[in-house]
C-alpha positions in Angstrom: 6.4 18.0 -10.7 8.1 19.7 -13.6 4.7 21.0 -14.9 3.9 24.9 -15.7 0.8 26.4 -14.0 -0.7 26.4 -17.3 0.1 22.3 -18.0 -1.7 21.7 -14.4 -4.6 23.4 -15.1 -5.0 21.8 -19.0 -4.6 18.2 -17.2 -6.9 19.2 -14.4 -9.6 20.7 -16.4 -9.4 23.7 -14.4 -10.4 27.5 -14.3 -7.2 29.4 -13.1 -8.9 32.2 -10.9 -5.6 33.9 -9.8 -1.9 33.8 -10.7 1.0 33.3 -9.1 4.9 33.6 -10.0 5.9 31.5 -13.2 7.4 28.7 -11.1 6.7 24.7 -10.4 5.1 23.3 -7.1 7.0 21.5 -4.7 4.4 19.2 -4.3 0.9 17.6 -4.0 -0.3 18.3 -0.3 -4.2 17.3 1.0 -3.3 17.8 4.6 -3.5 21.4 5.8 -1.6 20.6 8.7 1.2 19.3 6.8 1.5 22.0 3.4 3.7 24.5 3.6 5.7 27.0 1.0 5.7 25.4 -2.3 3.0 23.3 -1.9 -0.4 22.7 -4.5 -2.4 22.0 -1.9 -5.6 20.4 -2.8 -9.1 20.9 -1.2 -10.5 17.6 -0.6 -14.1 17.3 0.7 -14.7 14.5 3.2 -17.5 12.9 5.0 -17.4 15.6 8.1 -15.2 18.7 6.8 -14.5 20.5 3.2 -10.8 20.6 2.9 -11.5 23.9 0.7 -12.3 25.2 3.8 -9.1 25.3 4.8 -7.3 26.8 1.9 -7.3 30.6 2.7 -5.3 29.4 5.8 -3.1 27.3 3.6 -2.1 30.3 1.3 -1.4 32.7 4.1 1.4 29.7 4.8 3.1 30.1 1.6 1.6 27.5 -0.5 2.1 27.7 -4.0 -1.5 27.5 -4.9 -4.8 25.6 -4.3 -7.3 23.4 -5.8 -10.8 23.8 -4.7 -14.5 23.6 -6.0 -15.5 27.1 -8.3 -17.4 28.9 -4.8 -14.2 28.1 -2.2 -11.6 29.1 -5.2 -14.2 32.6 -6.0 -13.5 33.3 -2.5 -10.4 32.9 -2.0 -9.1 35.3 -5.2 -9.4 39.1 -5.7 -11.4 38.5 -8.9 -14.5 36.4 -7.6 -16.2 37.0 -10.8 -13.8 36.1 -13.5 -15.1 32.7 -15.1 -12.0 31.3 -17.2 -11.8 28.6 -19.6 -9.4 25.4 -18.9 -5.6 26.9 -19.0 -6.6 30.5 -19.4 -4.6 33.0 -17.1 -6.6 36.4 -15.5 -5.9 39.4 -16.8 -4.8 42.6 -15.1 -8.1 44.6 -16.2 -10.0 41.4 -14.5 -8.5 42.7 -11.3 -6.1 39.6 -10.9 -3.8 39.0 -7.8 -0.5 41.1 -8.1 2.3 39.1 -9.4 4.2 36.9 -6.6 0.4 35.9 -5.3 -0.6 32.5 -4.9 -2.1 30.1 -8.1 -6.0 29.5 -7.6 -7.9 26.8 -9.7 -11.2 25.8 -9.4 -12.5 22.9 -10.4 -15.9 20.8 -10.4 -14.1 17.7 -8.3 -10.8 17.9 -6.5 -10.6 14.4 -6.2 -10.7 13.9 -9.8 -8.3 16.9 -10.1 -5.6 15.2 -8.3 -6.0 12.1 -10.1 -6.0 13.8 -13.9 -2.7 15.6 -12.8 -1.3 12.6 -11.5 -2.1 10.8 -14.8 -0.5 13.6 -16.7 2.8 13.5 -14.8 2.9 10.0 -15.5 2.5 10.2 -19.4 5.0 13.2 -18.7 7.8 10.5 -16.8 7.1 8.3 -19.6 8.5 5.2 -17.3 7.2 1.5 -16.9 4.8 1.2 -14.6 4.1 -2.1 -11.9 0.2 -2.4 -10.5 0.0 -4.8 -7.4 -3.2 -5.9 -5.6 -4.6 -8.6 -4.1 -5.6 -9.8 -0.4 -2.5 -10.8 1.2 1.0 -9.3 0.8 1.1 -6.8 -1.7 3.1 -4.6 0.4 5.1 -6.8 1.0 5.5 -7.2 -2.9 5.9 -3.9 -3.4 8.8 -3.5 -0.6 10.3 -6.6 -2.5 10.4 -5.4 -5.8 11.2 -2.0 -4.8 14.7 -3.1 -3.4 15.2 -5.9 -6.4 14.6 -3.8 -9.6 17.6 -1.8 -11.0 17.2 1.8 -11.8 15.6 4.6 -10.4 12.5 3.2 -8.7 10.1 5.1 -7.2 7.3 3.4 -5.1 4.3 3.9 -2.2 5.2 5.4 0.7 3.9 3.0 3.4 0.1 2.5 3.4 -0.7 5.2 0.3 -2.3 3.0 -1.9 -6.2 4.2 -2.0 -7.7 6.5 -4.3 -5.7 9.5 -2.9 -2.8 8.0 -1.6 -1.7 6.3 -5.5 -2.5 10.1 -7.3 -0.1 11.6 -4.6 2.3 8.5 -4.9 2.3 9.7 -8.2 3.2 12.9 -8.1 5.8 12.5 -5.6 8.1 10.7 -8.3 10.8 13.2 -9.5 11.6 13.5 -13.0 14.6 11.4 -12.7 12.1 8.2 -12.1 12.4 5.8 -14.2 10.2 2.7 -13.1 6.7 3.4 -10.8 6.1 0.6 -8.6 2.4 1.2 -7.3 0.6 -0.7 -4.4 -3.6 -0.2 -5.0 -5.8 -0.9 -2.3 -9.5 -1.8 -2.8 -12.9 -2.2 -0.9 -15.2 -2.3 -3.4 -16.2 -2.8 -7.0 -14.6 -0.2 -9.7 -11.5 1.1 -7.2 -8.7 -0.9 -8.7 -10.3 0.1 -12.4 -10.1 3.1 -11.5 -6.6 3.0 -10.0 -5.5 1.1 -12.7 -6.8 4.2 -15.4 -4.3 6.6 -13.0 -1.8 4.1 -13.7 -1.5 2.7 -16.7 0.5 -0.6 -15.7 2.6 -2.9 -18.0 2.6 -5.2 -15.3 -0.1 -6.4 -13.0 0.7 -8.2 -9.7 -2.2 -10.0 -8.3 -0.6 -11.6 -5.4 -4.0 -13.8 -4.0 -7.1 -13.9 -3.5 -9.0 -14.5 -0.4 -12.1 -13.7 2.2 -11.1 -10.0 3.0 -13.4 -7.2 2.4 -16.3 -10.0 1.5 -18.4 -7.9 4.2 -18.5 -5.2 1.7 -18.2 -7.5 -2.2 -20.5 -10.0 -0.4 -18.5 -13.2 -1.5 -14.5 -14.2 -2.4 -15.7 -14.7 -5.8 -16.4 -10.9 -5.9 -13.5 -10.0 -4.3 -11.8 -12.2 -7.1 -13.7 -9.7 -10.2 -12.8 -6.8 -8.4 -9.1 -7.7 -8.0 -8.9 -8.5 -11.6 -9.9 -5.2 -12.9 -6.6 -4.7 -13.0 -5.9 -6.9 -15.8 -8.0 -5.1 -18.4 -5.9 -2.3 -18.0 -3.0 -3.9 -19.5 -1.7 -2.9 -23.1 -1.2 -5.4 -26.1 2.4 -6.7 -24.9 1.6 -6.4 -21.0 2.3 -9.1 -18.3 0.3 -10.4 -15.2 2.2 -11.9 -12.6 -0.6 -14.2 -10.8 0.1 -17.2 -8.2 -0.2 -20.8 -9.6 -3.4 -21.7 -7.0 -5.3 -18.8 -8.5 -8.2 -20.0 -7.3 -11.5 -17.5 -8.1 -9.5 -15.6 -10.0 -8.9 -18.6 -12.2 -12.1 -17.3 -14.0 -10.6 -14.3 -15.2 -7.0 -14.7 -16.4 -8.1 -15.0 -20.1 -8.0 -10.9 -20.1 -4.6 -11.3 -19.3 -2.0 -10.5 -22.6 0.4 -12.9 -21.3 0.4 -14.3 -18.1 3.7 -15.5 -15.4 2.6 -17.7 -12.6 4.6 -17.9 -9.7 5.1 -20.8 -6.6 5.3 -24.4 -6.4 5.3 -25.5 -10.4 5.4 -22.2 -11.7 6.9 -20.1 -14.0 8.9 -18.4 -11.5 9.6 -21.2 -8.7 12.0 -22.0 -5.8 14.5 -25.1 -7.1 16.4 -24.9 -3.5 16.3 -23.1 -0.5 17.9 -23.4 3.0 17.1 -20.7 6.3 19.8 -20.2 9.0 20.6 -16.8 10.6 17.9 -14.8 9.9 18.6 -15.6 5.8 16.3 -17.6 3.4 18.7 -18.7 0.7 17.1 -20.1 -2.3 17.7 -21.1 -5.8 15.1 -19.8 -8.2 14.3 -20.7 -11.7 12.5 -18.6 -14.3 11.9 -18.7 -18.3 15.3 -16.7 -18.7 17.6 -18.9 -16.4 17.9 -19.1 -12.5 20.0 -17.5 -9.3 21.1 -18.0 -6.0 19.5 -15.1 -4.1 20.0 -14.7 -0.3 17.1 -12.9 1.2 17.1 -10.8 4.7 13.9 -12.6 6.0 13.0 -16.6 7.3 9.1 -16.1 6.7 7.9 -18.7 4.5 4.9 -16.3 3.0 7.8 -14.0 1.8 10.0 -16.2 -0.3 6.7 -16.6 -2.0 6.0 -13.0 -2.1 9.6 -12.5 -3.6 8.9 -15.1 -6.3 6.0 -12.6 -7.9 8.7 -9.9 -7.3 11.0 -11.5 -8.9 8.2 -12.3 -11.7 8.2 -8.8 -12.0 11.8 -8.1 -12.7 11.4 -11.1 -15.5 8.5 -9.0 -17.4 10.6 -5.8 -17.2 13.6 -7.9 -18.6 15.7 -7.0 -15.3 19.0 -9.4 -15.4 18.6 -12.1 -12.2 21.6 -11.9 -11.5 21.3 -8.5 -10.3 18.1 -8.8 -8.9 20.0 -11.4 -6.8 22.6 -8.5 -5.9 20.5 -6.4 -4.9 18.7 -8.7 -2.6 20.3 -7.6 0.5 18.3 -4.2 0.6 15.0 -5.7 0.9 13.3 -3.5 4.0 9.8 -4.1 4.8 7.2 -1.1 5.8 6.2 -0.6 9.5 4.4 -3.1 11.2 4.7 -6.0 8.9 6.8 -8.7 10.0 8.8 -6.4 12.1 11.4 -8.0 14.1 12.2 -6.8 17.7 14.6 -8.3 20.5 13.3 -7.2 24.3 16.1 -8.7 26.1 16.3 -11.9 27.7 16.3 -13.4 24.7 12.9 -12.6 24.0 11.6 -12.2 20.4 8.1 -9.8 19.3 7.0 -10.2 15.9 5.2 -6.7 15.4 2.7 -7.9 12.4 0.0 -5.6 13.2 -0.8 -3.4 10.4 -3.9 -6.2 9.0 -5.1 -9.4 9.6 -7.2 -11.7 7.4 -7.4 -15.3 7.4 -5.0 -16.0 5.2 -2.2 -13.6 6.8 -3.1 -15.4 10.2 -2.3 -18.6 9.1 1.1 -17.8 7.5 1.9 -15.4 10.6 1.2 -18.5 13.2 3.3 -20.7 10.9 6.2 -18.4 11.1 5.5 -18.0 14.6 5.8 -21.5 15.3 9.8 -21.4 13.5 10.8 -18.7 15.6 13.2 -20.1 18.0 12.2 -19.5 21.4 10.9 -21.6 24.8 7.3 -20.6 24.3 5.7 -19.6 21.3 2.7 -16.8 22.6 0.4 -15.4 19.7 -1.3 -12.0 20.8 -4.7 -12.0 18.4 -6.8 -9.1 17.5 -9.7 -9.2 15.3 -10.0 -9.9 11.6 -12.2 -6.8 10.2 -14.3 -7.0 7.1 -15.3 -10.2 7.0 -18.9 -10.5 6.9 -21.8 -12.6 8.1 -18.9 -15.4 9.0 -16.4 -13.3 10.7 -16.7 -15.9 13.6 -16.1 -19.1 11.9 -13.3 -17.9 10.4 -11.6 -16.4 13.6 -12.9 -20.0 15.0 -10.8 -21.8 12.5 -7.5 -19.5 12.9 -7.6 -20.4 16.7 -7.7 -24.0 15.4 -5.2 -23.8 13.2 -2.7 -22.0 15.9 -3.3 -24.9 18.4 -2.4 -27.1 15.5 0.7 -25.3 14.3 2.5 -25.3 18.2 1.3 -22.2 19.4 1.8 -22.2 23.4 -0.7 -19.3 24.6 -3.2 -17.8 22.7 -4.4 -14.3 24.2 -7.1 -12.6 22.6 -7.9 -8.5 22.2 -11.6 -7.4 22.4 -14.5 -9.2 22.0 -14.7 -10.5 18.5 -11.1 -12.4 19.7 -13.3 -14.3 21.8 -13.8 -16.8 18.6 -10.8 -17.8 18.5 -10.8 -19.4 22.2 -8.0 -18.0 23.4 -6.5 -18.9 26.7 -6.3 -15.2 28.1 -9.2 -12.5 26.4 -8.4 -9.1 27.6 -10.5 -5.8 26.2 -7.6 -3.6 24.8 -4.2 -3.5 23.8 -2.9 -2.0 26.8 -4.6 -4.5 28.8 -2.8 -7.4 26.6 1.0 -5.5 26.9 0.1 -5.4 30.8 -0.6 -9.3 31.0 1.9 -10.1 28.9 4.8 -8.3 30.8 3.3 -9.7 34.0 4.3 -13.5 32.4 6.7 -13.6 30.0 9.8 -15.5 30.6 13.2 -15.5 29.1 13.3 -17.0 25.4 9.5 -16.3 24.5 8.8 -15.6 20.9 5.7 -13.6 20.8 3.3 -12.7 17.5 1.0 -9.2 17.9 -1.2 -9.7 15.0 -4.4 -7.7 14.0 -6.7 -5.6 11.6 -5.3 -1.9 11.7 -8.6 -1.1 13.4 -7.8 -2.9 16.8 -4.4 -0.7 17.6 -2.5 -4.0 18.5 0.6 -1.6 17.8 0.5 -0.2 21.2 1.4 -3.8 22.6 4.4 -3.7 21.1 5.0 0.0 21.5 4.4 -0.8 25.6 6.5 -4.3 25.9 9.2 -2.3 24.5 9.0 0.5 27.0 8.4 -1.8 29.8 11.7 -4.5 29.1 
């Protein structure tokens, strides 16, 4: 962050209580564990533990300086009494910290601290900035875009995409940034507004909505107005990049400045495509012209997912023909889709990270193109899903017997919907049967919500072959 002391405490609002050298942070750090020298480490409170409570030890490590509520940061400086007005620096008659000392500012809400400094550094970077959401793949978006769009991009590191993890996405960009790429997570009404306000997008990427989270929005419908939050954050000559079955979000698109719909008779659409060798080739065709890209995956679900990337590139004015170039650097985060060979010609597909109904079904329908001798899907369950969490893991079982799927085996007891043909209680349970029968040429799916571990299946198949 190229911000003084004194610019971070005007954008936080906050009440500098000791100085330090005239110098910039390193970075934004929340974890205690992981700030070191350099670091603005930032007192978080959580549901079990004050992270203020932690910032003495945080200092003694060399941090550059602290952000915690007024009583923590009054403890933590020489001058407990000193009550300073936003920007305002002690003085030495106040019986301020020597020079060389750490920064101190208090502040009514860290939270909102982080957030207001990550909002300022990104007026500061003055760049284009891309919001994605929705149920299903915007990770996966965000990985795609990241790799097609020219320039300096800077982008979510793996799952930071909550109301902590965007601010500190944020301020991780260096100055040299000159396109923001943001992922935003949401569970619940007034989160992707609220993202959005950090933010500031020019383009908005809804990628789908579907039944995830309706256990806490109560219907898809909901799910569909909290999504599009996003779209009122968009200035005058803005762009959303929405699918062409829209479904409940069809409903809110009119707050939309201009709108690119991507997939089968979109805007932004597929006019050829062929898969051999691990590639998805494919033609696509925009308002500004079309190009042969060649893509490092074969999923179905991520040729679509590259079309709203690609939608993206379009809004910003990116040339398609570089896009196309750049295809070949496409790299997907951890546990999505991930690829690995156990020998005998056996094939995992490590797609673990979350599950929902509509991830299932395109993860059993890749399965099922996965050459192999037996196709074996290893199920965990679908969280968040409310008062008909059964019937829809019912229906995913059904549709894996209908897409080819050779043995089902399902982890803990919700899995037992889905009638699988093996239920174990754990993931290292499921690696252990799994080892005992697979045969050379199996292509295997481990697929669940984050909260069922199905990771360690993988992680143990790998060890054990």
């Amino acid at each position: 962050m190229n911000l003084t002391p004194r610019q971070i405490a005007m954008a936080m609002g906050a009440e500098i209580v000791a100085s330090g050298e005239e110098s910039m942070p390193a970075r934004a750090a929340i974890d205690s564990r992981e700030a070191g020298p350099g670091d603005l480490f930032f007192g978080l409170r959580g549901e079990r533990v004050d992270g203020g409570e932690f910032a003495a030890a945080v200092l003694r490590a060399g941090a550059w300086g602290a952000v915690t509520e007024a009583a923590m940061a009054a403890s933590l400086s020489d001058d407990p009494a000193a009550a300073r007005g936003p920007g305002s620096v002690p003085t030495e008659q106040a019986g301020s910290p020597t020079p060389g000392s750490a920064w101190i500012f208090a502040v009514a809400d860290p939270l909102a601290a982080l957030q207001a400094l990550a909002a300022e550094w990104r007026r500061q970077l003055g760049v284009p900035v891309v919001g994605i959401t929705g149920s299903v793949g915007k990770t996966s978006v965000k990985d795609i875009a990241r790799a097609l769009l020219p320039g300096r991009v800077h982008a979510n590191r793996e799952n930071l995409n909550t109301e902590i993890g965007l601010p500190l996405t944020v301020l991780e960009a260096p100055a040299e940034t000159e396109l923001l790429v943001l992922e935003m997570a949401m569970r619940g009404p007034g989160q992707i507004a609220e993202l959005a306000a950090i933010a500031a997008p020019r383009v908005a990427v809804i990628t789908n909505v579907g039944p995830v989270h309706v256990e806490l929005l109560g219907s898809v419908a909901a799910v569909a107005a909290a999504k599009a939050e996003i779209l009122a954050a968009l200035p005058a000559d803005g762009t959303a990049i929405v699918p062409v079955a829209a479904g409940e979000l069809e409903l809110h698109l009119g707050a939309a400045p201009r709108l690119l719909r991507f997939g089968q008779g979109g805007d932004i659409d597929v006019a050829a495509e062929r898969v051999a060798d691990g590639v998805t080739e494919a033609t696509i065709v925009t308002p500004v012209g079309q190009a042969r890209f060649s893509f490092p995956f074969t999923e179905r679900h991520n040729l679509t997912n590259a079309l709203a990337a690609v939608g993206v590139g379009v809004a910003l004015g990116a040339p398609l023909e570089e896009m196309a170039d750049r295809a070949a650097n496409i790299s997907f985060s951890s546990f999505r889709g991930e690829r690995l060979e156990l020998g005998d010609g056996i094939v995992l597909v490590n797609d673990c990270y979350n599950a929902n109904p509509v991830s299932m079904r395109a993860a059993l329908d890749h399965l099922t193109s996965v050459e192999g001798t037996r196709r074996i899907a290893v199920l965990g369950e679908m969280a968040e899903l409310g008062p008909d969490a059964s019937e829809y893991h019912r229906e995913v079982g059904a549709h894996a017997r209908e897409a080819g799927v050779d043995m089902l085996i399902g982890v803990g007891e919700p899995a037992r919907a889905y009638d699988p043909d093996e239920l174990v209680g754990d993931p290292a349970e499921a690696a252990e049967l799994l080892a005992a029968q697979l045969e050379p040429g199996d292509a295997i799916l481990v697929k669940g919500s984050r909260s069922a571990g199905l990771e360690a299946v993988a992680e143990v198949l790998a060890e054990l072959r």
